[in-house]
ZAMARGU-4260 file (C-alpha; in steps of 0.2 Angstrom, whole numbers, plus 5000, padded with zeros to 4 digits):
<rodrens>
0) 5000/5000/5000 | 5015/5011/5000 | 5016/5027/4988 | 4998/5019/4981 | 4993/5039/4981
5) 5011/5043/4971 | 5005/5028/4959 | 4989/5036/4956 | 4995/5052/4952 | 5008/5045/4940
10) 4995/5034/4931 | 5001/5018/4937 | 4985/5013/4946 | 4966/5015/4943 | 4953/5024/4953
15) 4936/5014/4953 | 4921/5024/4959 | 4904/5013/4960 | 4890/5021/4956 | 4887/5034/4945
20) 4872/5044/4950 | 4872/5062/4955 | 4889/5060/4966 | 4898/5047/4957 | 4897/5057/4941
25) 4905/5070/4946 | 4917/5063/4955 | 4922/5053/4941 | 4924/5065/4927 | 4934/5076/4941
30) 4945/5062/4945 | 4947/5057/4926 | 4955/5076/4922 | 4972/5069/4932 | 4971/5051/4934
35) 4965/5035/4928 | 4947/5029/4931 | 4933/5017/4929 | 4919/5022/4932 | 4906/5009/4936
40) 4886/5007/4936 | 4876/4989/4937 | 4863/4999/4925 | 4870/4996/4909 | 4859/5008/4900
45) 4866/5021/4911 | 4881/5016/4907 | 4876/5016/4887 | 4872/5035/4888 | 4887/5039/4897
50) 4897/5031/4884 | 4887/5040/4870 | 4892/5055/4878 | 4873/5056/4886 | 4874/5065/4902
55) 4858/5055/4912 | 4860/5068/4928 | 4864/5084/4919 | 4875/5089/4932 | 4893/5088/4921
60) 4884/5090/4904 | 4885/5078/4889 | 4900/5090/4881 | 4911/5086/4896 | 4905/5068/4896
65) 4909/5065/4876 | 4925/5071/4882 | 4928/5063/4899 | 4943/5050/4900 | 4933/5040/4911
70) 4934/5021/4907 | 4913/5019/4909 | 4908/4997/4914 | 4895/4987/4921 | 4907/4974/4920
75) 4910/4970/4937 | 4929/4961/4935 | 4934/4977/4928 | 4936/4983/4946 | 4950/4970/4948
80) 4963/4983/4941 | 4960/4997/4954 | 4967/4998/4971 | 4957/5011/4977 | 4939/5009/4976
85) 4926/5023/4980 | 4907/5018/4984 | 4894/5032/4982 | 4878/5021/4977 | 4862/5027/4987
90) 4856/5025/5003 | 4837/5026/5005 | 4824/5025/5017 | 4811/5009/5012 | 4792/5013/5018
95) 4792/5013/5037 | 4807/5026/5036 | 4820/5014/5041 | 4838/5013/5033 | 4838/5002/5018
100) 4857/4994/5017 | 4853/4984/5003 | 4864/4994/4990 | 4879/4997/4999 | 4878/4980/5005
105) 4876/4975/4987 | 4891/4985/4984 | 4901/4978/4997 | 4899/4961/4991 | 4903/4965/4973
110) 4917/4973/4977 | 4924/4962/4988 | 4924/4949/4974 | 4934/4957/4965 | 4945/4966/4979
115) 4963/4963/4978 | 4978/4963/4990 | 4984/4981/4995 | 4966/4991/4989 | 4957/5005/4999
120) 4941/5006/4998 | 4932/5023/5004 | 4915/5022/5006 | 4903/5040/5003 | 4886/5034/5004
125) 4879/5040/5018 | 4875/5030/5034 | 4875/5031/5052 | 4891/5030/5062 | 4898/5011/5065
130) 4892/5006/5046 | 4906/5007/5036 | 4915/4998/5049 | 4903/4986/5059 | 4893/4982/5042
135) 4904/4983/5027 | 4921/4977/5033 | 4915/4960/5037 | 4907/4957/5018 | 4924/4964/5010
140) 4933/4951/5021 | 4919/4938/5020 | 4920/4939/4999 | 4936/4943/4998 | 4946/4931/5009
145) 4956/4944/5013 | 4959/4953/5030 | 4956/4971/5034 | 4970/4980/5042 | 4982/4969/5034
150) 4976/4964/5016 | 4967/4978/5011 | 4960/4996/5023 | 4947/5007/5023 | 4941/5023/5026
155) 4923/5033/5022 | 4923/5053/5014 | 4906/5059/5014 | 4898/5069/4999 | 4894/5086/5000
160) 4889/5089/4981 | 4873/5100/4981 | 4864/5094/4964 | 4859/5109/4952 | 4873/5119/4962
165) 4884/5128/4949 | 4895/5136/4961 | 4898/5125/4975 | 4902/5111/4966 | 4913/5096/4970
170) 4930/5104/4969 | 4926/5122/4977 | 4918/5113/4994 | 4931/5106/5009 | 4931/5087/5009
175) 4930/5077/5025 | 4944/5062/5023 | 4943/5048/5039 | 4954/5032/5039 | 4956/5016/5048
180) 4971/5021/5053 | 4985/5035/5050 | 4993/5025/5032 | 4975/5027/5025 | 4970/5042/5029
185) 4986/5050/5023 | 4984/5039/5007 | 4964/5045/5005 | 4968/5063/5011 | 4984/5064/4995
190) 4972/5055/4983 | 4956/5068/4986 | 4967/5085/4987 | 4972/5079/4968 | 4955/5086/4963
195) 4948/5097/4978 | 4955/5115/4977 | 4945/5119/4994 | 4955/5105/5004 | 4952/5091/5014
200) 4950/5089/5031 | 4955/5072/5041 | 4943/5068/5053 | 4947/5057/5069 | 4941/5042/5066
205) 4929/5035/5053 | 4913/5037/5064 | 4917/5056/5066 | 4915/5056/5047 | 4901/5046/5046
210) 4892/5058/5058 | 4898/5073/5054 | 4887/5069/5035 | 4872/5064/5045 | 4872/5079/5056
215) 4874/5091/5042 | 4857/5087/5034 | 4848/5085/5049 | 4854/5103/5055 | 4846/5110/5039
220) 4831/5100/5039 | 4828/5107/5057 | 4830/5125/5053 | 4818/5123/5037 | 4807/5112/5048
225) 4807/5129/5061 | 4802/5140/5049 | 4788/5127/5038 | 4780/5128/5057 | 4782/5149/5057
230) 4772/5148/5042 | 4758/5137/5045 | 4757/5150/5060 | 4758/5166/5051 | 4746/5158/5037
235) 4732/5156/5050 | 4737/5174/5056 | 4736/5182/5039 | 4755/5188/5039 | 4766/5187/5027
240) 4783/5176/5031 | 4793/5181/5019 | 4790/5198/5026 | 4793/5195/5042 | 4809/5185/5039
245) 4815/5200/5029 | 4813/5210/5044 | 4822/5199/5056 | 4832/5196/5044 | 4840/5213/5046
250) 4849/5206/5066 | 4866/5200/5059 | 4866/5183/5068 | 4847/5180/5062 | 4849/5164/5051
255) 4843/5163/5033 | 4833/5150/5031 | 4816/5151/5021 | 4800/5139/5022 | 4798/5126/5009
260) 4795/5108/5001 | 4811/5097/5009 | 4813/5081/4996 | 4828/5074/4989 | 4841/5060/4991
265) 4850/5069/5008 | 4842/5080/5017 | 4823/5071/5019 | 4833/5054/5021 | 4848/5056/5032
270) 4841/5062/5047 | 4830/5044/5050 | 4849/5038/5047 | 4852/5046/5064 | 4837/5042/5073
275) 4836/5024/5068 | 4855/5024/5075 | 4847/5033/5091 | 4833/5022/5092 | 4842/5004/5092
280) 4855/5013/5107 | 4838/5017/5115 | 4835/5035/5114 | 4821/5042/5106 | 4824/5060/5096
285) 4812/5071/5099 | 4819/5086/5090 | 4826/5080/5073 | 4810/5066/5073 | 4798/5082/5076
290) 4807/5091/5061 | 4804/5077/5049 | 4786/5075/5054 | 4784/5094/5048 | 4794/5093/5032
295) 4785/5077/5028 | 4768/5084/5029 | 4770/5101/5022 | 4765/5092/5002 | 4749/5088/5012
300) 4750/5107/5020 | 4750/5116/5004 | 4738/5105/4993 | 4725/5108/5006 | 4730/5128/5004
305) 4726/5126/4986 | 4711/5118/4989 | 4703/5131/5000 | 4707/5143/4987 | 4698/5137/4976
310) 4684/5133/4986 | 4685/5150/4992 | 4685/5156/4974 | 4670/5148/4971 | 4675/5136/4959
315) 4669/5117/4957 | 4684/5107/4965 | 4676/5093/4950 | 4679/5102/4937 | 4694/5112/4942
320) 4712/5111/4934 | 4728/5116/4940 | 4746/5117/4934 | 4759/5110/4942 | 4775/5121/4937
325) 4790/5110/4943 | 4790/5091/4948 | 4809/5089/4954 | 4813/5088/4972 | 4822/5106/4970
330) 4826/5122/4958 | 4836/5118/4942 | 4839/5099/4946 | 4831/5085/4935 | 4830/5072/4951
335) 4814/5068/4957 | 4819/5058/4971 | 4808/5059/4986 | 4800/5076/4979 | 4787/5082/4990
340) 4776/5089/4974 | 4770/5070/4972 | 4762/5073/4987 | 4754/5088/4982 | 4747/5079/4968
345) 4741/5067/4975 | 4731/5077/4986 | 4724/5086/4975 | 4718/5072/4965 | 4710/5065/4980
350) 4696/5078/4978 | 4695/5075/4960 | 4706/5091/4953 | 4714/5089/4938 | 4731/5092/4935
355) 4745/5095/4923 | 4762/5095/4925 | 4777/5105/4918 | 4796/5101/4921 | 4808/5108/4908
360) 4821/5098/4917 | 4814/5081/4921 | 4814/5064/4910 | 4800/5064/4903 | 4799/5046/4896
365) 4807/5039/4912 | 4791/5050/4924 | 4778/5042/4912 | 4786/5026/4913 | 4789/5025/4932
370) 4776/5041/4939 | 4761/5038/4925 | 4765/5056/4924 | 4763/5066/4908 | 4775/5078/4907
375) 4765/5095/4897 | 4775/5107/4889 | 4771/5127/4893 | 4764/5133/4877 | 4750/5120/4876
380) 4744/5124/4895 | 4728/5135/4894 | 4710/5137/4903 | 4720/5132/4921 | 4710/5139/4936
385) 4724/5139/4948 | 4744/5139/4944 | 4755/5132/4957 | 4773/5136/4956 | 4780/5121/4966
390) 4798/5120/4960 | 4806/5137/4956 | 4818/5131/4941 | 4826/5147/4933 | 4813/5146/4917
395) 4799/5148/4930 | 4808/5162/4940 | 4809/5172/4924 | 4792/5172/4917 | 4784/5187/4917
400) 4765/5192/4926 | 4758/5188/4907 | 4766/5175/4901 | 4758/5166/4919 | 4741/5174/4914
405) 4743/5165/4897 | 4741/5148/4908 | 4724/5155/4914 | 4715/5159/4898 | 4701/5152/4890
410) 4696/5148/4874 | 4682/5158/4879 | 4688/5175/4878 | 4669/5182/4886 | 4672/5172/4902
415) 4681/5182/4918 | 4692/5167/4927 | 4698/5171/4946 | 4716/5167/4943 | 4721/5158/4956
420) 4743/5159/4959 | 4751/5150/4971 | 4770/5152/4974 | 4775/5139/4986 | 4793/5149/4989
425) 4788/5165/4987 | 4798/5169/4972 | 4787/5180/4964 | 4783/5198/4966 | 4768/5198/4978
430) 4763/5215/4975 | 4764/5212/4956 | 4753/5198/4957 | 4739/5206/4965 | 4741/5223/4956
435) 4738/5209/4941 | 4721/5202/4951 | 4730/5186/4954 | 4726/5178/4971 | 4742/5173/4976
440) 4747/5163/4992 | 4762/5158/4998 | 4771/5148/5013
</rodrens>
């Protein structure tokens, strides 16, 4: 395992990152500017449109992934020829909101198949402290034959990559590097500082690390979940939150945090990471758990809003129709993963309102296939009696008062339609909206 690091760097050995999602993209392409790299899926289709230069995630961009270096395989021998193996496949939560292992254990297994005398592998999928080592060590062994410590070593460097972020981006945030023991986390720290300008920092041990990802998530999710709760309060007061945040906001340790839908691969799953951890060591969390249970519900918060809207309105809920303007779990990112506007969907279709749904930015083919979702495109969206501007991708942003009153109009130019706007962020200009007769809410 000596110099592997100086090996790397001088293209002697490979660096093999499974799974190729929104992380290990990224951090494959990075990788492949300066080194060698594999870069490995188990979905061969993926790994189809990678290798036509097809960029599934759109978070590199198909230029830069028709002119990657990056060796793409769903062929699992290939991992044989790398010594230093990065695992970032997902971590998900099944139904009952407890930790689903199954890919990183599958991971593990394949990996330690193919594993091979003086490797380190570095796990980034997130889990709760004592995984990497309680969980994944004994598969890599079991598989491999070979023992940890002596054979091979380990080490975990969470991801911080913030998809649809075009400024903090993989290279420009600090890396947390943690090893089994001082060799490899020297090795891991040298091997990440070839592509991350901000820097690495060693953490303690490998629980430390693992912590500090889970904690980071759960942080924000609290601090959203704090001000989802002020807003269902000021709602029921009839004040403005976004107003009165911009006037606290004015003390200079007042943090900035605004209300809103909390979905995504992180933050609305790592936190039951934590409490499952606290739960088995016999603690129940009440503060993180309460969080959740806000941010979980607020899909079921705002559909309900919509609906007394229209009520109020005095339109027929029957025979209403809404558009649904964003369907990914966040602005100017195509993944729909855990995205809170299903919810507000389905809500809404529960009282027999129809709705239509436009997402610049998502699959189309893969939400019909997998959501029964049709995906509409903005110029064919007309007659809507409520707008609802879930998602607050750019395009949205960036429409003006009329171009949204275009989604109102009828066919029928004699008939007067209460135009309902509903700006879940509150992105728009309020004022604007209601100097356009729009009645607008937001959280």
């Amino acid at each position: 395992m000596d110099n592997l690091n100086k090996r790397i760097s001088a293209g002697q050995e490979k660096i093999a990152v499974i799974g190729l999602g929104y992380v290990g993209l990224p951090l494959a392409v990075s990788f492949a500017k300066h080194v060698n790299v594999i870069g490995f899926d188990i979905d061969s289709n993926k790994i189809e449109k990678y290798t036509n230069g097809i960029d599934v995630t759109k978070e590199i961009g198909n230029e830069e992934i028709k002119n990657t270096k990056v060796i793409f395989s769903h062929n699992e021998s290939d991992l044989k020829s790398s010594r230093f193996l990065i695992v970032s496949v997902p971590t998900p939560v099944n139904s009952n909101k407890i930790p689903d292992l199954a890919p990183v254990i599958s991971a593990s297994r394949m990996i330690g198949r193919n594993l091979q005398k003086g490797s380190i592998v570095v796990y980034e999928s997130t889990v709760y402290p004592g995984v990497t080592e309680e969980i994944c060590i004994p598969i890599l062994e079991e598989e491999s034959g070979l023992k940890c410590g002596v054979d091979f070593k380990i080490g975990y460097s969470p991801e911080r990559i913030n998809p649809g972020d075009k400024v903090n981006t993989l290279e420009n945030i600090v890396k947390i590097v943690s090893g089994m023991d001082e060799e490899s986390l020297e090795i891991i720290a040298k091997v990440y500082e070839i592509i991350i300008k901000a820097g690495v920092y060693r953490a303690e041990s490998i629980k430390v690390a693992e912590a500090a990802k889970v904690i980071e998530n759960s942080q924000r999710d609290i601090n959203i979940a704090f001000m989802n709760e002020l807003a269902m309060v000021f709602n029921k007061m009839d004040i403005d939150t976004n107003a009165v945040l911009k006037a606290a906001g004015t003390k200079w340790n007042f943090l900035d945090f605004k209300p809103g839908l909390v979905g995504g691969h992180c933050i609305s799953i790592d936190p039951y990471y934590f409490i499952y951890k606290a739960e088995e060591l016999g603690y129940h969390s009440q503060i993180i758990l309460s969080g959740r249970k806000i941010n979980d519900g607020m899909g079921k918060y705002v559909a309900e809003n919509i609906i007394k809207k229209i009520v109020k309105s005095g339109k027929d809920l029957n025979n209403s129709k809404v558009a649904i303007l964003g369907l990914a779990f966040k602005e100017d990112c195509p993944d729909v993963r855990n995205s809170k506007v299903f919810e507000i969907i389905h809500e809404l279709k529960e009282y027999n309102v129809k709705t239509t749904v436009i997402d610049p930015l998502v699959d189309k083919k893969e939400i019909a296939q997998e959501y029964n979702i049709v995906i509409e495109d903005f110029e064919n969206i007309f007659d809507m009696d409520a707008v609802v501007l879930a998602v607050p991708h750019l395009e949205f942003k960036n429409l003006s008062l009329e171009e949204l009153n275009s989604l109102f109009e009828s066919h029928n130019k004699l008939e007067n339609k209460e135009k309902i706007l509903i700006d879940v962020k509150g992105v728009l200009d309020k004022n604007k909206a209601l100097d356009n007769n729009f009645i607008y809410w937001s959280l």
